[in-house]
N, C-alpha and C positions, 0 to 999 in steps of 0.2 A: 477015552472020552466019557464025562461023566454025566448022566443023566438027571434032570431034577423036575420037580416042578414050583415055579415060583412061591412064595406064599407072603409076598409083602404085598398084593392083594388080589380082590377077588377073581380077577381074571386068569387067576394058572398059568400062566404061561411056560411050557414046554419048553426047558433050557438044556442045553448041550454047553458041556465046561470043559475045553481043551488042557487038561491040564502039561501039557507037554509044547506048548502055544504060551506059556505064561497065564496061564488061566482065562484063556479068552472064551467069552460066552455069546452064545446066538439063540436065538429064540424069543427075548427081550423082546417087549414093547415098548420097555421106558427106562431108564437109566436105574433106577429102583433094583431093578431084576439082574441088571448088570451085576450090580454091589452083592446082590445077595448072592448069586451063583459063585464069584470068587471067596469072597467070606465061608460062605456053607464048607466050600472045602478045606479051605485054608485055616478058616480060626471059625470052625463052628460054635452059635451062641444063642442063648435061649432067654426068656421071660418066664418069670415061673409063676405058679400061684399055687393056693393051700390055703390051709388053715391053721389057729392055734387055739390049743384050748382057752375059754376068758370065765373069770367069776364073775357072772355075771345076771340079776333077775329075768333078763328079756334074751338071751343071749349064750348058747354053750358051744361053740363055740365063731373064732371071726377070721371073716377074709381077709390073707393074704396078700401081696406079690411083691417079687422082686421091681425097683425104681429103675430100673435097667435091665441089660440082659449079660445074663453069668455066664462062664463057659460051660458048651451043653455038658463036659466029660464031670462036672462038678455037681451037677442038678439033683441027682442023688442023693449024695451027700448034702449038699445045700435045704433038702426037705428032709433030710432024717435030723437035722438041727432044731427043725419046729416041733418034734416027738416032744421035745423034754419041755418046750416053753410051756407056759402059764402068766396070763394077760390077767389084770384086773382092771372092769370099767371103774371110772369114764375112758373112753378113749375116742380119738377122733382121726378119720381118714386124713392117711400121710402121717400120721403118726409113726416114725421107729420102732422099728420090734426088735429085727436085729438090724448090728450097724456094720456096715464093712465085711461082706461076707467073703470069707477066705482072702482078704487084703484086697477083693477087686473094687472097693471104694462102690462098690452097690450096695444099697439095702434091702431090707424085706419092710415093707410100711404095709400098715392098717389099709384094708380097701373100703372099710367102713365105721362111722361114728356109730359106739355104742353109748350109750347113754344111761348108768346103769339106774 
């Protein structure tokens, strides 16, 4: 039995994940918590954020995040890929930085317009 606590919001809730049950979970207060207890074990997956460097007058460097959530085993690797980037303004939030990371059909997009 595996121990968690929710984080799909802010109430925590204290979940037990039967993995031997089919991944059945209790604790839940809302179906939310359900998803996330079988998920977390099963195919854990994260959102990331960071930065990258930008040339930029008002700006050294800009936020990040992934448009989705990657697998967590990847997340590493997935922020040592922003090391080597280099942005030049203009750029505008939702902007692509990188496309299709590691084939999962997520991106890394701008979290904010720069303007240079």
């Amino acid at each position: 039995m595996a121990e968690l606590i929710c984080i799909m919001c802010p109430k925590g809730c204290r979940l037990n994940v039967d993995e031997k049950n089919g991944y059945a979970v209790t604790g839940n207060t809302c179906e939310k918590g359900a998803i996330y207890g079988k998920t977390e074990l099963v195919d854990p997956r994260r959102v990331v954020t960071s930065t990258v460097k930008i040339n930029s007058t008002h700006a050294r460097r800009l936020p990040v995040k992934t448009n989705g959530e990657i697998p967590k085993n990847t997340v590493e690797k997935a922020v040592e890929l922003l090391n080597g980037v280099t942005i030049t303004a203009p750029v505008k939030a939702g902007d692509v930085i990188i496309e299709n990371i590691f084939g999962t059909g997520i991106d890394f997009i701008s979290a904010k317009t720069v303007e240079d």
